[in-house]
C-alpha positions as CSV (number, residue, x, y, z in Angstrom):
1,X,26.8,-19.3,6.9
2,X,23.5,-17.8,5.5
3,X,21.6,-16.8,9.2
4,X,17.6,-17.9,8.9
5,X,15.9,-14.3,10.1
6,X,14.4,-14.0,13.3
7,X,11.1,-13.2,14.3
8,X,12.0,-9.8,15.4
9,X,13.5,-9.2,11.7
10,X,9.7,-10.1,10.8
11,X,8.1,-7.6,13.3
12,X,10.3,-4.7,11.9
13,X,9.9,-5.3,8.5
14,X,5.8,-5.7,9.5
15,X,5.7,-2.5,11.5
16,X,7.4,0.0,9.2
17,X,5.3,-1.8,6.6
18,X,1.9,-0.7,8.0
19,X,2.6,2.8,8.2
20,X,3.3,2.9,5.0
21,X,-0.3,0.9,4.3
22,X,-1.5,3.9,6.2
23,X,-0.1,6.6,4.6
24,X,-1.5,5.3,1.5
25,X,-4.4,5.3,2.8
26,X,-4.7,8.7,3.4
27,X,-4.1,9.6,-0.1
28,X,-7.5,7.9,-0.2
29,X,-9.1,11.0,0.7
30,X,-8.4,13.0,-2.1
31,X,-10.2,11.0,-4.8
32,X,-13.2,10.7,-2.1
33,X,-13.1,14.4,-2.1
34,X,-13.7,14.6,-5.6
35,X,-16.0,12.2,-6.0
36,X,-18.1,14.4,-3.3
37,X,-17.1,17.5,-5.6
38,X,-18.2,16.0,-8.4
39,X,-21.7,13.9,-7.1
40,X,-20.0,10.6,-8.1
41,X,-22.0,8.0,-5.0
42,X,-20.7,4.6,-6.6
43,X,-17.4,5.6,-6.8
44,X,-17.3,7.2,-3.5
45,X,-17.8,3.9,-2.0
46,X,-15.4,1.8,-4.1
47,X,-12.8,4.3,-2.5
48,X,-14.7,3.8,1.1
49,X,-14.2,0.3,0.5
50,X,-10.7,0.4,-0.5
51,X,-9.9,2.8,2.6
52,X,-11.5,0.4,5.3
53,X,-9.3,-2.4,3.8
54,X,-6.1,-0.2,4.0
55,X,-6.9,1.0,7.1
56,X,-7.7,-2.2,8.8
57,X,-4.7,-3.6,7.1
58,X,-2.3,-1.1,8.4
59,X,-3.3,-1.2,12.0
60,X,-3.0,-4.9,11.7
61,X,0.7,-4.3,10.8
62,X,1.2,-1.3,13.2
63,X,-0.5,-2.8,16.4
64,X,0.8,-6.6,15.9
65,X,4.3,-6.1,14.5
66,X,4.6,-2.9,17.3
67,X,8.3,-1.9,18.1
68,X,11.4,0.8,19.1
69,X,13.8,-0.7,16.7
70,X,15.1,0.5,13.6
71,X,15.6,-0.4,10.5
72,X,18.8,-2.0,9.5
73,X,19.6,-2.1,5.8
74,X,18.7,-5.6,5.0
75,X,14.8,-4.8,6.4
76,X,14.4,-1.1,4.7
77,X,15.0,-3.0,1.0
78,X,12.5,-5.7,2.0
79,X,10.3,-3.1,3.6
80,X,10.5,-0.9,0.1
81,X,9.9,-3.5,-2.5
82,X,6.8,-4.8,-0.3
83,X,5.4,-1.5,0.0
84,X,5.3,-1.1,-3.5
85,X,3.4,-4.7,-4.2
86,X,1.2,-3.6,-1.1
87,X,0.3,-0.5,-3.0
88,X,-0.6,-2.2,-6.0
89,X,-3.0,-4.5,-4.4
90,X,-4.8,-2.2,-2.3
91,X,-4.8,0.8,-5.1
92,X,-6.3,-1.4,-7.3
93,X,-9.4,-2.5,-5.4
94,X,-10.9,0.6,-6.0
95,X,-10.1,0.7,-10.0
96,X,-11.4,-2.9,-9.6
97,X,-14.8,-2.2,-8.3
98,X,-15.3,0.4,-11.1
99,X,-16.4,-1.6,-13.4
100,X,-13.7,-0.9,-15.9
101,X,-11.2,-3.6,-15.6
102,X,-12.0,-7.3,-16.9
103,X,-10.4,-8.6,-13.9
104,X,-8.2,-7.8,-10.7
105,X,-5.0,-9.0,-12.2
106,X,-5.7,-6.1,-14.9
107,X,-6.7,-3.7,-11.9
108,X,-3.3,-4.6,-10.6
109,X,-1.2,-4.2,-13.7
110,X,-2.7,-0.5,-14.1
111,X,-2.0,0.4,-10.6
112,X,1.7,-0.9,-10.7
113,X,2.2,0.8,-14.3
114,X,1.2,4.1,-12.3
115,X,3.0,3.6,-9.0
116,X,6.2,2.8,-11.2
117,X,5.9,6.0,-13.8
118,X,5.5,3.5,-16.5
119,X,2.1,4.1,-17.9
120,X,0.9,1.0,-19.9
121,X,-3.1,1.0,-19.5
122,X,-5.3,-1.7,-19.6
123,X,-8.2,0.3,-18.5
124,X,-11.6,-0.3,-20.5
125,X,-14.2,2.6,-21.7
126,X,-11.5,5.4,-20.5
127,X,-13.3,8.2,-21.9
128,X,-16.5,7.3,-19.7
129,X,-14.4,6.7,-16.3
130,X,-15.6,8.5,-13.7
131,X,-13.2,11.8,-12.1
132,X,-12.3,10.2,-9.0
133,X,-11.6,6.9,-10.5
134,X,-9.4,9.1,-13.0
135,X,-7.5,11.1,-10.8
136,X,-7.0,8.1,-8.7
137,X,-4.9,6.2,-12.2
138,X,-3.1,9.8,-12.0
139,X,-2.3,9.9,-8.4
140,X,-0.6,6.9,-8.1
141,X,2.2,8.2,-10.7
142,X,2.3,11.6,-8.3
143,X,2.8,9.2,-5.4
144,X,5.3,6.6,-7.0
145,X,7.5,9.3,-8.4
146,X,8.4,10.6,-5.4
147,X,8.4,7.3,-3.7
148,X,6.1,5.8,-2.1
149,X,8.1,5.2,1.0
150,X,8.4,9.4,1.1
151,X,5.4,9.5,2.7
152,X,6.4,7.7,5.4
153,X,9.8,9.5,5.5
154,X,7.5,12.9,4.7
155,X,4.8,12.3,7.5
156,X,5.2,9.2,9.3
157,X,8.4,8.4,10.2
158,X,10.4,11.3,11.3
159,X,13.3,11.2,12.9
160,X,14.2,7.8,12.6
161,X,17.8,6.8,11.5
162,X,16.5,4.3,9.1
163,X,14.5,6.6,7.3
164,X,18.0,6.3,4.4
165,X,17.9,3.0,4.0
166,X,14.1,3.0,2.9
167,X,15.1,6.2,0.6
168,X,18.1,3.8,-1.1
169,X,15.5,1.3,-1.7
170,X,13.5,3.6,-3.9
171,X,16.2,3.9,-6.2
172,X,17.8,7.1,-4.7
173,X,21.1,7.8,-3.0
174,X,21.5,11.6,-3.4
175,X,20.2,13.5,-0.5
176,X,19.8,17.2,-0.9
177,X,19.6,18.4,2.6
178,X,21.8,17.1,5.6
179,X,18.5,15.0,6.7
180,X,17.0,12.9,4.9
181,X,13.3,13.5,6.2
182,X,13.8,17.0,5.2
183,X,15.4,16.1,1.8
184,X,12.1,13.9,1.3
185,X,9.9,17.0,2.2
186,X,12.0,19.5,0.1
187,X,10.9,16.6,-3.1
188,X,7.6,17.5,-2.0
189,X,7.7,20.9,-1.8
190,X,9.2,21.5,-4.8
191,X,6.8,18.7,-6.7
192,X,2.8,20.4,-5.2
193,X,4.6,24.5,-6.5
194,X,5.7,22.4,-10.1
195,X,1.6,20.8,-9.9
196,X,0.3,24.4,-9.6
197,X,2.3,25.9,-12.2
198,X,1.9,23.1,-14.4
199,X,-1.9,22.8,-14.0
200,X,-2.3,26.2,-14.6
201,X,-0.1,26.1,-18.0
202,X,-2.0,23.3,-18.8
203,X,-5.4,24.3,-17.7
204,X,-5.5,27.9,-19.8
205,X,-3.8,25.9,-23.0
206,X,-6.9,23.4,-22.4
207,X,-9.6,26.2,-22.5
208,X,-8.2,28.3,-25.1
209,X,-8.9,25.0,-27.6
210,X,-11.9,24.7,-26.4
211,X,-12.4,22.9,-22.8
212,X,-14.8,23.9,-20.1
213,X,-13.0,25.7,-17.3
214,X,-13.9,22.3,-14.8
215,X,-12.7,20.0,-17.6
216,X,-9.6,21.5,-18.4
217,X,-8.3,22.0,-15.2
218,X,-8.7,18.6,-14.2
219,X,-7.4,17.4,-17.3
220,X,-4.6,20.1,-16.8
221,X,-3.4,18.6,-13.2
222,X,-4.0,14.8,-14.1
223,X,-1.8,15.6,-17.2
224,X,0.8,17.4,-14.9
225,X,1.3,14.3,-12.5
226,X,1.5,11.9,-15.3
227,X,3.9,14.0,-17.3
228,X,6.2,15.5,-13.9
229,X,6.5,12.2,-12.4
230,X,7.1,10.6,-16.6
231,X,3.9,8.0,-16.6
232,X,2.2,8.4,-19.8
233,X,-1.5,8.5,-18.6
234,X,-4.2,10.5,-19.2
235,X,-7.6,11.7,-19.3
236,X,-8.6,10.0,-22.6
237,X,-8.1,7.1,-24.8
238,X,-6.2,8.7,-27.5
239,X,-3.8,10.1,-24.8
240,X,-2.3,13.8,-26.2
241,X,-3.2,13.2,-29.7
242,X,-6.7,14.0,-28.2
243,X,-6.0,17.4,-27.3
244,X,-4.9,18.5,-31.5
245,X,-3.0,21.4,-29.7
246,X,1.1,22.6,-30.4
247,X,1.2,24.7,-27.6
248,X,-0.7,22.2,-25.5
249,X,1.8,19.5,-26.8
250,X,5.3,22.2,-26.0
251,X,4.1,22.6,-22.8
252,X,3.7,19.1,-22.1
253,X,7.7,18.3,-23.3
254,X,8.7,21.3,-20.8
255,X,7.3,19.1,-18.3
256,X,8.6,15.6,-19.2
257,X,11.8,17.0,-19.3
258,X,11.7,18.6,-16.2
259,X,10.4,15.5,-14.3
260,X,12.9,13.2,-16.2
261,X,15.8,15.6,-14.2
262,X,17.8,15.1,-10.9
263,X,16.0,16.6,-7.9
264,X,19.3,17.4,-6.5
265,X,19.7,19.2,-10.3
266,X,16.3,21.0,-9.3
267,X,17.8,22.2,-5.9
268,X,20.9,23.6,-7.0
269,X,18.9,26.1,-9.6
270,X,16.4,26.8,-6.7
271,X,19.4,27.4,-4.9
272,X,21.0,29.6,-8.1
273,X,23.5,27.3,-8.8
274,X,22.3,28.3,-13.0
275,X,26.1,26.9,-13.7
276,X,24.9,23.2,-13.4
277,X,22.6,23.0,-16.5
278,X,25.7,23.4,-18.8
279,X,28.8,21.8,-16.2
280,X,26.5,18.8,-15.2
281,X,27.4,15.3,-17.1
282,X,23.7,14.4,-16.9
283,X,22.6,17.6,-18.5
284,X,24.7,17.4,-21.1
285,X,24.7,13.1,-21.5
286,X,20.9,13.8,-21.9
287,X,21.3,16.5,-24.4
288,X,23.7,14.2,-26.9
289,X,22.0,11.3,-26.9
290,X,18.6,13.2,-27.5
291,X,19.8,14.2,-30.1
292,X,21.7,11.3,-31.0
293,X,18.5,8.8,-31.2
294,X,16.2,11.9,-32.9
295,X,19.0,11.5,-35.9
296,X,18.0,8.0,-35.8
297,X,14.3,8.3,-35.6
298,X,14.1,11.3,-37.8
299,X,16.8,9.4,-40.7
300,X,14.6,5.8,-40.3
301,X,10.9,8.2,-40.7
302,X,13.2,10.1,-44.0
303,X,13.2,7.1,-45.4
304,X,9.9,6.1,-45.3
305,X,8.6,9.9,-45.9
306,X,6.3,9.7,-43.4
307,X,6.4,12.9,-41.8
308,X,7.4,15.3,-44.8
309,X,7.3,18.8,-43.5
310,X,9.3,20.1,-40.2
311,X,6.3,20.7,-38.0
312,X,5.1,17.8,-38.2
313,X,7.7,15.8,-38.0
314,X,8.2,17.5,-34.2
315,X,4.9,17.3,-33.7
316,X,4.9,13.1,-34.2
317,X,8.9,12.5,-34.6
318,X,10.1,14.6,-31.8
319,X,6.9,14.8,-29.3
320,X,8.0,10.3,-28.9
321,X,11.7,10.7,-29.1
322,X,11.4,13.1,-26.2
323,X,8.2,11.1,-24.7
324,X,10.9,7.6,-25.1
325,X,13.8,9.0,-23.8
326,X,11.8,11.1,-20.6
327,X,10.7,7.9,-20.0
328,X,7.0,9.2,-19.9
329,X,5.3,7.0,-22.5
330,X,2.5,10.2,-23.8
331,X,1.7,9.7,-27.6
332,X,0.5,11.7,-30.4
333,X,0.5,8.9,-32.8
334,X,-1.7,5.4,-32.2
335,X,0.2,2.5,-30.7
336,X,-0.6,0.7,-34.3
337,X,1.3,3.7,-36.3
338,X,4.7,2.6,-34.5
339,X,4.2,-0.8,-36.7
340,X,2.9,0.3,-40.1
341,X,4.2,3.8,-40.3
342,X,7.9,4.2,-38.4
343,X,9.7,1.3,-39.6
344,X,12.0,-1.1,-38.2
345,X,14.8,1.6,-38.0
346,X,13.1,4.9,-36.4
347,X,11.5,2.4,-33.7
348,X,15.1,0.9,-33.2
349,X,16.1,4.8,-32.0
350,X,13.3,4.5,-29.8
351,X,14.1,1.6,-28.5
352,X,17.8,3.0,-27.8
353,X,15.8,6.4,-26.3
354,X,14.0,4.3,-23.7
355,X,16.5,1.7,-22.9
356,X,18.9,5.0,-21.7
357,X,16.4,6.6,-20.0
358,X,16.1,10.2,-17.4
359,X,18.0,11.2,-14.7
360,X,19.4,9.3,-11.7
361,X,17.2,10.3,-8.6
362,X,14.3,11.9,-10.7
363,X,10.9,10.0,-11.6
364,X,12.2,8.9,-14.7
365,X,13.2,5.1,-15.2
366,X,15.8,3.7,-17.4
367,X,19.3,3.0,-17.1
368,X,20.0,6.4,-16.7
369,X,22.2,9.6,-17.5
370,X,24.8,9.5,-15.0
371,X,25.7,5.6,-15.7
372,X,25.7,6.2,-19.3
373,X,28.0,9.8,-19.2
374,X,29.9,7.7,-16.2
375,X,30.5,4.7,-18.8
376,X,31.7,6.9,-21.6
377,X,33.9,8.8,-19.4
378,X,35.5,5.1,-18.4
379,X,36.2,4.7,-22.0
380,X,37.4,8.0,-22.4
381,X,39.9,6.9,-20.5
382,X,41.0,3.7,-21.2
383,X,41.4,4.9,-24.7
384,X,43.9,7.4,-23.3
385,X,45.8,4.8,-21.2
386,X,46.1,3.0,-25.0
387,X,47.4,6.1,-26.6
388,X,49.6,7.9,-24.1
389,X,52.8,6.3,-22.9
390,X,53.0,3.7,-20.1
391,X,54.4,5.9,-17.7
392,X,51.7,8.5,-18.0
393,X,49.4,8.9,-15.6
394,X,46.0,9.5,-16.4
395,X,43.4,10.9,-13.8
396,X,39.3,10.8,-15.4
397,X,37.1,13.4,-13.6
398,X,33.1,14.4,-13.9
399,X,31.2,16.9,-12.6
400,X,27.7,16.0,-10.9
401,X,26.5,18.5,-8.7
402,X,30.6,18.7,-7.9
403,X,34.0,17.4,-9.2
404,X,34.4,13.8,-8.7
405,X,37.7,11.3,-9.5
406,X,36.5,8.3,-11.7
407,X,37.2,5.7,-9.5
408,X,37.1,1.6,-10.4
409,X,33.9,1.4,-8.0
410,X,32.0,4.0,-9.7
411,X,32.5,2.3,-13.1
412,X,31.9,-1.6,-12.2
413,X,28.7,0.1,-10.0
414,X,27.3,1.3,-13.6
415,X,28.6,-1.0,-15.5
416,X,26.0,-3.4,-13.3
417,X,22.9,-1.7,-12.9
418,X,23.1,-1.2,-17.0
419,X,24.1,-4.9,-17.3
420,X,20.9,-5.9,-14.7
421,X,18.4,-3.6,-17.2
422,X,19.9,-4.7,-20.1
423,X,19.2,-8.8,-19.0
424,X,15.8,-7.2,-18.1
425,X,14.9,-6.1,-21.4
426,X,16.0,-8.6,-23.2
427,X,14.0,-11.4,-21.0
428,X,10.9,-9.6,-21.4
429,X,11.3,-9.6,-25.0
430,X,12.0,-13.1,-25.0
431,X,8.2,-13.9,-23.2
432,X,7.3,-11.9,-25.6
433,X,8.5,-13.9,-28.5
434,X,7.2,-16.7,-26.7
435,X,4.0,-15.5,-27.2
436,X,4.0,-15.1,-30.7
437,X,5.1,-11.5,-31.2
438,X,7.9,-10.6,-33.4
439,X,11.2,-9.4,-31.8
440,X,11.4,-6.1,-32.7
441,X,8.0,-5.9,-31.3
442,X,8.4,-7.4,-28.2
443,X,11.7,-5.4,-27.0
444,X,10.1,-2.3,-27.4
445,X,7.2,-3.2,-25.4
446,X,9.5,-5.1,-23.3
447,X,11.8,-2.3,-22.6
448,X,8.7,-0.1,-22.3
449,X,7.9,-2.0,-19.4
450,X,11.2,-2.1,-17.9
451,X,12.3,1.0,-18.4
452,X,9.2,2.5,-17.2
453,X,8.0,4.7,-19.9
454,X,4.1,3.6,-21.0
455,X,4.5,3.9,-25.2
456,X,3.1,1.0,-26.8
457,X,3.3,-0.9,-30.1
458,X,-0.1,-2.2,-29.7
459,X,1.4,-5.6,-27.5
460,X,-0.2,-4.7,-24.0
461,X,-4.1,-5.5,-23.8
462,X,-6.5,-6.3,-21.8
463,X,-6.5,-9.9,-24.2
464,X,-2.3,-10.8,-23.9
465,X,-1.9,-13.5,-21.8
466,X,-2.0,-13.4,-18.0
467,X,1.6,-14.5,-17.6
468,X,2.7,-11.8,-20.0
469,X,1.1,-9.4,-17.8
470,X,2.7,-10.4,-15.1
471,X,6.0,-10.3,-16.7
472,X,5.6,-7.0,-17.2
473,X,4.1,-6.3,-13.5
474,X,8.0,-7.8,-12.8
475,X,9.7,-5.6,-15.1
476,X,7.9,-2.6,-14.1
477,X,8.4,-3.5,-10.6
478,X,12.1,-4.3,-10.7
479,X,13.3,-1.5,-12.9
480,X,11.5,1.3,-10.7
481,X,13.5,0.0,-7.3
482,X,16.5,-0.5,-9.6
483,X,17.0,-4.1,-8.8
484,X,19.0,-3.2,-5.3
485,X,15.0,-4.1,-2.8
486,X,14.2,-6.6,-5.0
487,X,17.8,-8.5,-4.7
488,X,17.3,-7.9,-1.3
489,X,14.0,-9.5,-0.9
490,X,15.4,-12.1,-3.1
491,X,18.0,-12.7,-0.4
492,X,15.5,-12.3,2.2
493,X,13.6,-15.8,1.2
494,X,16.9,-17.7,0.5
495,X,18.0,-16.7,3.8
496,X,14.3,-18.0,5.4
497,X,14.3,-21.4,3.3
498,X,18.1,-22.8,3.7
499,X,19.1,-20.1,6.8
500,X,20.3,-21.8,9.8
């Protein structure tokens, strides 16, 4: 018998919901700040507005829904995938009020590609967007990355036993510390020291082509959170290709491949665990089918003769493979070039690249490394099991972070979370088609979407449809929480409609 919730259920979920509200927004503050920095009055007070709203909201939520009860599993799910549409609706007033989104809906679609690392942008006039509207589109990827429920975990909800279940609904079920609030502060941590580095990298490649000092540092740490955290926005229409720079281009793949990796991966080398970056099965699952799909891409672009010499073939061939696969979603082509230049076989490779995805527990998106090494392993050995004698036992072991036994669970657990993306893609695709689009077309703008990576074939607009952009709100949605919250909240309203 399904059990209707109770009100108390309602005043949980409520509670833990506006403290979340408010820890968003806080991070308010920091495009306010520049805005002052930078003289900017009207956009100052979008973000005044957007605050007050927040604000008001959370304390609605915090004073209203007030209790000393925890979380059970059921409520942190709901409370997670809520968070996320809250943060898109409230984050997007400000972009809203700019001026340079044709409506709210397209507000809202930008503010969920960033939250989600995906990076699609239906932003008008980029290149005269004002700095604290800008760093505001790159925050959000800074914030989502991590998890937007870890700030609450990081600053608002210490101690509290719950505090895992809202960290499972992000996606995540790896802690690297004993606790789980300090595993959410160690992400942190380990994220602002990888911003400074990365800014600065970025920053000094930025003025030695030619940037002002201001300009280039800016550009340097909106870059940074974009790439780290594998959203593909940036400071300028025409994305990297507007920078003309190698180096500036190498350092951004150190970072994309860096934020596409396991936290848990990051801790063991802080810790000097160096072992792990040649033992671990995501490390090395990446490093195959990297190369695996560039042989595609790079065979389907021979054919064509595109990109004729090696440079810049890694320059354009590479940079997207990498971009694809990293799930970030920069470009050093135009979203047009994927169409009349790559060919139907070079943009099936990156369609394969972005369907598989980063790094379980990392800001990339996707199906992911470990499910994909986890899967092969499974046939690994059921291919044994064919070969060796009947009698033989066979025992299938990985190594991620430590040894573990293959078991039945493990499998069937991948073997559904690929399934669920896989349904995902292909139904986005689908609206796609609906909408006049060819196939090929539509699944890799599709599986852009759900796998939240940002490249584009030229599909997403501020003119599609509204119902495709909401499709793709969905599928950006769903594949960041890997499916698990938004079952949950699935469940939730069942439960509240036929519940007894």
């Amino acid at each position: 018998m399904i059990l209707k919730p109770r009100l108390e259920d309602l005043k949980i979920i409520g509670f833990y919901l506006g403290k979340i509200i408010l820890g968003l927004a806080l991070t308010m503050f920091i495009p306010i700040f520049i805005g002052l920095s930078f003289g900017e009055i009207n956009p100052i007070l979008d973000f005044a507005v957007a605050l007050e709203i927040a604000v008001i909201i959370g304390l609605l939520f915090s004073k209203f829904c007030r209790t000393d009860k925890d979380l059970n599993w059921m409520q942190g799910m709901i409370v997670v995938s809520l968070s996320w549409i809250a943060a898109m609706v409230l984050s997007a007033v400000p972009l809203y009020l700019s001026g340079h989104y044709k409506s709210f809906l397209d507000a809202c679609f930008e503010t969920m590609s960033g939250f989600t690392t995906t990076g699609l942008s239906l932003v008008q006039d980029l290149d005269h967007l004002s700095y604290a509207h800008n760093l505001w589109r790159h925050l959000g990827p800074f914030i989502g990355g991590q998890g937007i429920a870890i700030i609450a975990l990081s600053f608002l909800l210490k101690g509290t036993s719950g505090a895992f279940k809202m960290y499972v609904g992000e996606g995540r079920d790896e802690r690297l510390l004993p606790n789980v609030v300090h595993t959410a502060q160690f992400i942190w941590l380990i994220s602002i020291i990888y911003l400074i580095i990365g800014t600065l990298a970025l920053g000094i490649a930025g003025i030695s082509i030619g940037l002002k000092p201001v300009n280039s540092f800016f550009h340097g740490a909106c870059i940074f959170m974009a790439g780290f955290d594998t959203a593909g926005f940036a400071p300028q229409s025409q994305n990297i290709l507007y920078y003309h720079s190698l180096i500036f281009e190498i350092i951004t793949i150190v970072i994309m491949i860096i934020g596409s990796l396991n936290f848990n991966f990051h801790y063991q080398l802080w810790m000097g665990n160096r072992k792990e970056t040649f033992k671990n099965i995501e490390s090395r699952t990446f490093f195959i089918s990297s190369m695996l799909t560039f042989l595609i891409v790079a065979i389907g672009l021979n054919q064509l003769g595109v990109y004729p010499q090696a440079i810049v073939l890694f320059r354009k061939g590479f940079f997207q493979l990498i971009s694809a696969h990293t799930t970030t979603g920069y470009m050093t082509v135009y979203a047009q070039q994927f169409i009349t230049d790559w060919g139907n076989l070079a943009l099936f490779g990156l369609i394969c690249a972005m369907a598989l995805g980063g790094c379980i527990c990392s800001t990339a998106g996707g199906i992911k490394m470990l499910r994909v090494g986890v899967i092969c392993k499974a046939l690994k050995e059921d291919l044994k099991r064919i070969i060796m004698p009947e009698k033989a036992i066979i025992i299938e072991k990985f190594h991620h972070i430590k040894e573990i036994f293959l078991e039945d669970k493990i499998v069937r657990s991948a073997l559904t979370i690929t399934l669920a993306y896989i349904v995902l893609y292909g139904l986005g695709a689908l609206v796609g088609m609906f909408y006049g689009h060819p196939f090929l077309e539509s699944l890799f703008e599709s599986t852009s979407a759900a796998a939240n990576v940002g490249l584009s074939c030229g599909i997403t607009s501020a003119a599609m449809p509204a119902a495709l952009k909401i499709t793709y709100i969905i599928q950006m949605w769903a594949g960041r929480l890997e499916f698990m919250s938004v079952f949950a909240i699935i469940g939730f309203l069942m439960a509240a409609i036929k519940g007894k």
